[in-house]
RODO-2510 file (C-alpha; in nm, 4 decimals, decimal comma):
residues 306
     n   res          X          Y          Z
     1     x    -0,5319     4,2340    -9,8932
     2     x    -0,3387     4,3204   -10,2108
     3     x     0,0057     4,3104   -10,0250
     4     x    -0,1539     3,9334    -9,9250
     5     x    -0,1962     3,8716   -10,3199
     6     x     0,1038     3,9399   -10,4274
     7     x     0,2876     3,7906   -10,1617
     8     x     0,1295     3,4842   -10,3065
     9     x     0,1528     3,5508   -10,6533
    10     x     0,5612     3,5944   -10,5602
    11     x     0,6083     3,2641   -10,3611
    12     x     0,3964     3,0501   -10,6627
    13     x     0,6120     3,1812   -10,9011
    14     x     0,9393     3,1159   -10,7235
    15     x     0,8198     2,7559   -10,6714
    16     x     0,7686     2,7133   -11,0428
    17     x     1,0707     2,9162   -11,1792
    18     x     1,3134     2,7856   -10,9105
    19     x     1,2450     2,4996   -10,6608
    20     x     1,0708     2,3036   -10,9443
    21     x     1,3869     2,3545   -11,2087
    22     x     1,6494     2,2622   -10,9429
    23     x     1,4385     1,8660   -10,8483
    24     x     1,2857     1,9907   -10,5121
    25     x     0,9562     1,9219   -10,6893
    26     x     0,9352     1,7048   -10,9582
    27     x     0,6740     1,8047   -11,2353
    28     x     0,9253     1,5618   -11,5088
    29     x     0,7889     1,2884   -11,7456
    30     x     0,9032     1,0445   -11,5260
    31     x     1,0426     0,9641   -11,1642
    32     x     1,2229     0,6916   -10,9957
    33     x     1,2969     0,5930   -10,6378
    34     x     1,5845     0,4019   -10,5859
    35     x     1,8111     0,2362   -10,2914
    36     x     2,1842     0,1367   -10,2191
    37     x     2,2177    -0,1980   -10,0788
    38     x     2,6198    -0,2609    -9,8824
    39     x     2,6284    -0,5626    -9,9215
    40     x     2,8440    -0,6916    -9,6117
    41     x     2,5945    -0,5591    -9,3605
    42     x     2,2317    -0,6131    -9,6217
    43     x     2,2392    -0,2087    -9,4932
    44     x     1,9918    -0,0344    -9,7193
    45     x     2,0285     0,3491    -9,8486
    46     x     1,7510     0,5652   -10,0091
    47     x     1,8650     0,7781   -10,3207
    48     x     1,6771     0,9041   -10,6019
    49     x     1,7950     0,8333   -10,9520
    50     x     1,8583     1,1189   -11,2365
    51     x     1,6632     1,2551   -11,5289
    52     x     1,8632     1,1755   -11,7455
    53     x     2,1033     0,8321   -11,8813
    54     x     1,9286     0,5156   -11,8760
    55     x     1,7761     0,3512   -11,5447
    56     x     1,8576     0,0863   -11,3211
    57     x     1,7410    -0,2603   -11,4435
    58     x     1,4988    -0,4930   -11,2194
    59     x     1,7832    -0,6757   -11,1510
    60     x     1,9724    -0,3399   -11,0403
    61     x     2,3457    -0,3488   -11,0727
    62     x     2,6202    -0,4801   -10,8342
    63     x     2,9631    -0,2942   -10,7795
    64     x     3,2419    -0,2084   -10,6284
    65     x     3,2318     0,1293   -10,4135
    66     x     3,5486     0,3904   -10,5468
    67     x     3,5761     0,7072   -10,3432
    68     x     3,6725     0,9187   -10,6265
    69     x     3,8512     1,1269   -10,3607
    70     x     4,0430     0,8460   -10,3010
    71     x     4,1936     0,7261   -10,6578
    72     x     4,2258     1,0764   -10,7363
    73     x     4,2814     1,3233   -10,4535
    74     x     4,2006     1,6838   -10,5249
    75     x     3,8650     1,5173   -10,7613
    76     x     3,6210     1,4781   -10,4818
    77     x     3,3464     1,6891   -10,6834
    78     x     3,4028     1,4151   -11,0249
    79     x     3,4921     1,8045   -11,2113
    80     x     3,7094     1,5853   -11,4256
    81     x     3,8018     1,2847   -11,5443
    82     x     4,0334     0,9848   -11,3338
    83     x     4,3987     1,0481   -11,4032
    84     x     4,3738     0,6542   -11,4732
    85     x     4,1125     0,4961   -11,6435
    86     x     3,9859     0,2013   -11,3859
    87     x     3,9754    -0,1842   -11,4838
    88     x     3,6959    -0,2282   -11,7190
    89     x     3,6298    -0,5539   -11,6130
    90     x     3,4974    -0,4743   -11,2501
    91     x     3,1866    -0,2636   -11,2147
    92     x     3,2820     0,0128   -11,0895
    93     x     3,0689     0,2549   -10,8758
    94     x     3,1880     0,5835   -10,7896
    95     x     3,1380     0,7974   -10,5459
    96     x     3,1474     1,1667   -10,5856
    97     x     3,0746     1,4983   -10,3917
    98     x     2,7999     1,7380   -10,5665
    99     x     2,9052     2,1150   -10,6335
   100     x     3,1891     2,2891   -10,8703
   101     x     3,0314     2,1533   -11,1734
   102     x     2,6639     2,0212   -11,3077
   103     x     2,5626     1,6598   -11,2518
   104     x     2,5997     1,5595   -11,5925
   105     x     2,9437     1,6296   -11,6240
   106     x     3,0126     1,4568   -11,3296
   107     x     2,8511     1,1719   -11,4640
   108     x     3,0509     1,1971   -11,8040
   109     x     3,3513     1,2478   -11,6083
   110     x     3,2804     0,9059   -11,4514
   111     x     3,1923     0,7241   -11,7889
   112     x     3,4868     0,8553   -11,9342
   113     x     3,6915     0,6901   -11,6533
   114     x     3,5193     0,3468   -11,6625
   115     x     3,2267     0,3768   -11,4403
   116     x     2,9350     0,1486   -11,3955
   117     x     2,6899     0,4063   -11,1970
   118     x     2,7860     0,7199   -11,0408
   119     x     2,6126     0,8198   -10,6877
   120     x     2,6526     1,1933   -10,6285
   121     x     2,6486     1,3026   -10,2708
   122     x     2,5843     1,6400   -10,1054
   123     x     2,7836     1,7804    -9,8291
   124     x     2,5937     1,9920    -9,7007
   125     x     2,2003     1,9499    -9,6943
   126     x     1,9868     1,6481    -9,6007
   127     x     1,7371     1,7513    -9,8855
   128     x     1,6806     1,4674   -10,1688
   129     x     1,6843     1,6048   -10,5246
   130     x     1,5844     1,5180   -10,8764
   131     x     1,9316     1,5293   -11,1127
   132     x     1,8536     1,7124   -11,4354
   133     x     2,0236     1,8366   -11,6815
   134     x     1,9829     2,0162   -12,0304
   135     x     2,0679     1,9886   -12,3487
   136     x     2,1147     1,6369   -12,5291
   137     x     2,2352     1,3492   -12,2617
   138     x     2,1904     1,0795   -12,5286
   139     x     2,5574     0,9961   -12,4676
   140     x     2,5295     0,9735   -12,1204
   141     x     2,5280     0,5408   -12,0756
   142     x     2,5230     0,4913   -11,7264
   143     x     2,2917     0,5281   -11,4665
   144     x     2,3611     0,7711   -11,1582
   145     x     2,1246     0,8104   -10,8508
   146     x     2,1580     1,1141   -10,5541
   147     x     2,2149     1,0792   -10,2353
   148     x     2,1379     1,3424    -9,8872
   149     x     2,3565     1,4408    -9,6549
   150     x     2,3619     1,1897    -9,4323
   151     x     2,2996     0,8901    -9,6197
   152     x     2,5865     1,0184    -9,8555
   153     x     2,7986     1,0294    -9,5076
   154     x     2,6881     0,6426    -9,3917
   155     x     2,8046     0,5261    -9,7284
   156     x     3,1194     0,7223    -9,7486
   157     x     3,1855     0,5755    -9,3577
   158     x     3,0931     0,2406    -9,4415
   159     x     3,3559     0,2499    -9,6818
   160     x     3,6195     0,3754    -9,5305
   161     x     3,5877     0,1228    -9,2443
   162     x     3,5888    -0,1439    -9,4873
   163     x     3,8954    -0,3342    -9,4455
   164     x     4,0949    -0,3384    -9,8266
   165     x     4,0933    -0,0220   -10,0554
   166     x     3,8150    -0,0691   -10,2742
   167     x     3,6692    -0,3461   -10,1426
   168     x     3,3005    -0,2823   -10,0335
   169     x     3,0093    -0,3853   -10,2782
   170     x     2,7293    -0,2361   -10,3062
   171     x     2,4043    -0,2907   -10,5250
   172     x     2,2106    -0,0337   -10,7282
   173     x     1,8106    -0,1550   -10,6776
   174     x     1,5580     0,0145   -10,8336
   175     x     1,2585     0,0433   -10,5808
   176     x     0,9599     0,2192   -10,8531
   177     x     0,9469     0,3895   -11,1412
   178     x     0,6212     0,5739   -11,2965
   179     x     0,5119     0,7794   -11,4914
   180     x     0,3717     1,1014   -11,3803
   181     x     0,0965     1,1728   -11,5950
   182     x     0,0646     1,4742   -11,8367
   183     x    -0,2542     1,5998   -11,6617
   184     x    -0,1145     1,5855   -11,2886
   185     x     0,1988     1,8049   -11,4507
   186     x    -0,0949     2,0579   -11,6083
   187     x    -0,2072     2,0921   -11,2734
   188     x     0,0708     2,1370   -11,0347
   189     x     0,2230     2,3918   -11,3334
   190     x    -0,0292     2,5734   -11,4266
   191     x    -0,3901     2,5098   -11,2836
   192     x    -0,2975     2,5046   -10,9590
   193     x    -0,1243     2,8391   -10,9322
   194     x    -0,4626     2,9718   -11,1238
   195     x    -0,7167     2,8405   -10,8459
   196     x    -0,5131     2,9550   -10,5926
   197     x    -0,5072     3,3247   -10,7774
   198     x    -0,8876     3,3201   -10,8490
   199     x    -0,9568     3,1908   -10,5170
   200     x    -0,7391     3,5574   -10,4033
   201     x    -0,9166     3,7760   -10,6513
   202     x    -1,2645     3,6368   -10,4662
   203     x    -1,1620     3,7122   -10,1325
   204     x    -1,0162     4,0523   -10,2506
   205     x    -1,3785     4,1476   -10,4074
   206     x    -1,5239     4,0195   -10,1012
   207     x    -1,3232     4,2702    -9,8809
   208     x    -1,3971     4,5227   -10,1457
   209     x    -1,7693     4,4768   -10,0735
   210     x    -1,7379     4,4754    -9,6818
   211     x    -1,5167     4,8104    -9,7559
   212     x    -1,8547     4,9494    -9,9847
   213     x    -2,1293     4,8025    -9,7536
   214     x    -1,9743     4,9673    -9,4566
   215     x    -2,0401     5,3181    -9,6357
   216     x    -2,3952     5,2956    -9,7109
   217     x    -2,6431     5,3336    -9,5070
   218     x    -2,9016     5,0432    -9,3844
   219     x    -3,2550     5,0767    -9,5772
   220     x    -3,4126     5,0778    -9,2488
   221     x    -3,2232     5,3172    -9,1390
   222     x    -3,3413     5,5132    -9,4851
   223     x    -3,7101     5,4311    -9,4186
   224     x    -3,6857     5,5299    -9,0935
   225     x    -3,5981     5,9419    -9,1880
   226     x    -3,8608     6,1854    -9,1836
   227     x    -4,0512     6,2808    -9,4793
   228     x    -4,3179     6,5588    -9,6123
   229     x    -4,4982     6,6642    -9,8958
   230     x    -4,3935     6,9831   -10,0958
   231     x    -4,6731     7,2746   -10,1304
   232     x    -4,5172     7,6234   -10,2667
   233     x    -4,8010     7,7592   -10,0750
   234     x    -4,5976     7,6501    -9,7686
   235     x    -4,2625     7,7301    -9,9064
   236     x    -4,0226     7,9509    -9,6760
   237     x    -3,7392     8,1618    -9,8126
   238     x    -3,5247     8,0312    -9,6040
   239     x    -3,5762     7,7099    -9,7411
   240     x    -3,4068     7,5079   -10,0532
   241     x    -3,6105     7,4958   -10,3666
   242     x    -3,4026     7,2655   -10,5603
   243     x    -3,2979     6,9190   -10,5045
   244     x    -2,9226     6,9200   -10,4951
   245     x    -2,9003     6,5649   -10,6403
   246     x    -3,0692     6,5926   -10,9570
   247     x    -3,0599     6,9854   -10,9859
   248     x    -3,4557     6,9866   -11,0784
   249     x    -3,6642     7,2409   -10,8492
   250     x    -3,9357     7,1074   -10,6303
   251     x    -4,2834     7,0659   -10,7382
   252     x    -4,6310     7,0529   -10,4968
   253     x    -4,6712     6,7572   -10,3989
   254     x    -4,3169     6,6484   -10,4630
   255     x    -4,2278     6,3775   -10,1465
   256     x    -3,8906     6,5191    -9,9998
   257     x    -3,6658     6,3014    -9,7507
   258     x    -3,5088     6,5454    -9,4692
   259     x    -3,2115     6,4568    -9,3127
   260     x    -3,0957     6,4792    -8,9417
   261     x    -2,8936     6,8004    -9,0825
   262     x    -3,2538     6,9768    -9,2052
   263     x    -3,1196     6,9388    -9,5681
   264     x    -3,4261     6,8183    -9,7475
   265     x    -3,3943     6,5983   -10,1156
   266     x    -3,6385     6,4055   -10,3355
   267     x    -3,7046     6,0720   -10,1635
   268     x    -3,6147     5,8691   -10,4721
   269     x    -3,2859     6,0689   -10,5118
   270     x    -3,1513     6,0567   -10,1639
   271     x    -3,2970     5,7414   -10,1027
   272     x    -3,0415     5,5782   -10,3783
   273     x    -2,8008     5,8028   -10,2865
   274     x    -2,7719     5,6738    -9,9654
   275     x    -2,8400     5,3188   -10,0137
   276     x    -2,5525     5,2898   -10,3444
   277     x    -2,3347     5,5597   -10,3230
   278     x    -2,2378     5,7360    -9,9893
   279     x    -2,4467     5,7313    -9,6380
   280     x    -2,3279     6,0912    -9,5627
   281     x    -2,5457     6,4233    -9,6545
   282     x    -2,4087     6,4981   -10,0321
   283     x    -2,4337     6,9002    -9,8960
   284     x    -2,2538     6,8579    -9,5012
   285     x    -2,1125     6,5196    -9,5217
   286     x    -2,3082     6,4232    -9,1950
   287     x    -2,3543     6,0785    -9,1201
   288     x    -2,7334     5,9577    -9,1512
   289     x    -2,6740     5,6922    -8,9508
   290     x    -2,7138     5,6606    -8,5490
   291     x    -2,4036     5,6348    -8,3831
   292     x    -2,4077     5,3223    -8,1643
   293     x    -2,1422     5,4722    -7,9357
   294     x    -2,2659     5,5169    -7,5805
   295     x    -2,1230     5,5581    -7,2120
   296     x    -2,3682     5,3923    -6,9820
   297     x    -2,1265     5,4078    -6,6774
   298     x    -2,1334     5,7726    -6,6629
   299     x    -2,4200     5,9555    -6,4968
   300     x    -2,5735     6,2119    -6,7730
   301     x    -2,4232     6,5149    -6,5508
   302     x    -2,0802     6,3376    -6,6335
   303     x    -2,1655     6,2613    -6,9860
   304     x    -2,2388     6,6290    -7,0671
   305     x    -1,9299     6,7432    -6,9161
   306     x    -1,7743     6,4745    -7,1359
***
């Protein structure tokens, strides 16, 4: 059960410290779902737009599709800037490939070489991520969205098999936008993991209990022992004249408890003993309890020799 707890404990605390830093979940201030629209076939794409640099308008944004990889060869990843600066007066959407460097260079990168929007595609996983980033992005002016695996392969097709280099538009639409509230991120962050850890530290004191129950003996089964009444008159040297609980010799009339090992106690002493502490003889460790084990296919001749 404790291996069970901290396997737990280790798997909630790599889902806070790692997928939820990297956009797998997104505990953030705010979230938005977007889609890329081509234009020539009304084809629509899912992405998700970053964390940082301003949004999409409700009017969204139309553009032309640039395959960085193509202006630039060797660039694929956006790592740096366009050898040429493109036409300011088209809006120009480029297309990058995610790894080598963070997101917001890339999208710097882009700005710097007169992007509209940057879409940043992975390679290699059909997993949708948040875009983050740290430190000040105030001068980051353009909005970039991220695309999976395969939708960032249907674009990159569709333009390729576009006839004319740079020729397919696209539009930027912004499907929702809220705001995820600062309770819901108090939850998922921090109240959640600590339900889920009480709710292991009750089942762990439940076992613990099964564990102590299973050592003590039934009071029934305590009842049910033989007793008798103390007279020195009767007393046999052979005989104990002490409790060994509670050290204190026996008195007439004291009510003793003997055990199915002869060894004879105070009833009040052995009685608790039993029922709170141990439901074994304190002197010969013998079980007071019946055992419930029995062979009832053997004939008794068998069972003896057994």
């Amino acid at each position: 059960m404790r291996k069970l707890a901290f396997s737990l404990l280790y798997h909630i605390l790599f889902v806070l410290l790692v997928l939820v830093p990297a956009g797998i979940l997104a505990p953030h201030a705010g979230l938005a779902e977007a889609s890329v629209v081509v234009l020539p076939t009304n084809a629509t794409i899912d992405d998700r737009s970053a964390m940082f640099g301003p949004h999409l308008g409700d009017d969204g944004l139309v553009g032309q599709l640039l395959i960085v990889e193509a202006a630039d060869p060797g660039n694929a990843d956006g790592c740096r800037p366009l050898a040429r600066r493109m036409d300011s007066s088209k809006s120009w959407i480029m297309l990058v490939e995610r790894g080598s460097c963070g997101f917001v260079e890339k999208v710097r990168n882009m700005q710097a070489s007169g992007a509209a929007a940057v879409l940043v595609g992975d390679p290699w996983y059909d997993l949708p991520i948040t875009m983050y980033a740290t430190g000040d992005t105030s001068d980051v002016r353009i909005p970039s969205s991220f695309l999976a695996r395969s939708d960032y392969h249907r674009l990159h097709d569709a333009a390729l098999s576009e006839p004319g280099s740079n020729a397919l538009k696209i539009k930027l639409v912004r499907n929702e936008y809220y705001e995820l509230p600062f309770l819901d991120v108090l939850f998922i962050t921090i109240l959640s993991p600590m339900l889920m850890m009480g709710f292991i530290y009750i089942l762990y004191r439940l076992r613990l209990r099964q564990h102590r129950l299973r050592d003590l003996a039934p009071a029934d089964v305590v009842n049910g022992l033989p007793t008798k009444t103390f007279y020195h008159s009767k007393y046999h040297e052979d005989e104990p004249a002490e409790c060994a609980i509670c050290l204190d010799d026996f008195d007439d009339e004291d009510e003793l408890r003997i055990l199915p090992c002869k060894h004879q106690y105070h009833v009040k002493c052995i009685d608790r003993w039993l029922t709170t502490r141990k439901k074994f003889c304190p002197i010969c460790k013998k079980n007071v309890c019946p055992s419930s084990e029995t062979t009832p296919l053997l004939s008794p001749q068998l069972r003896s020799i057994v």
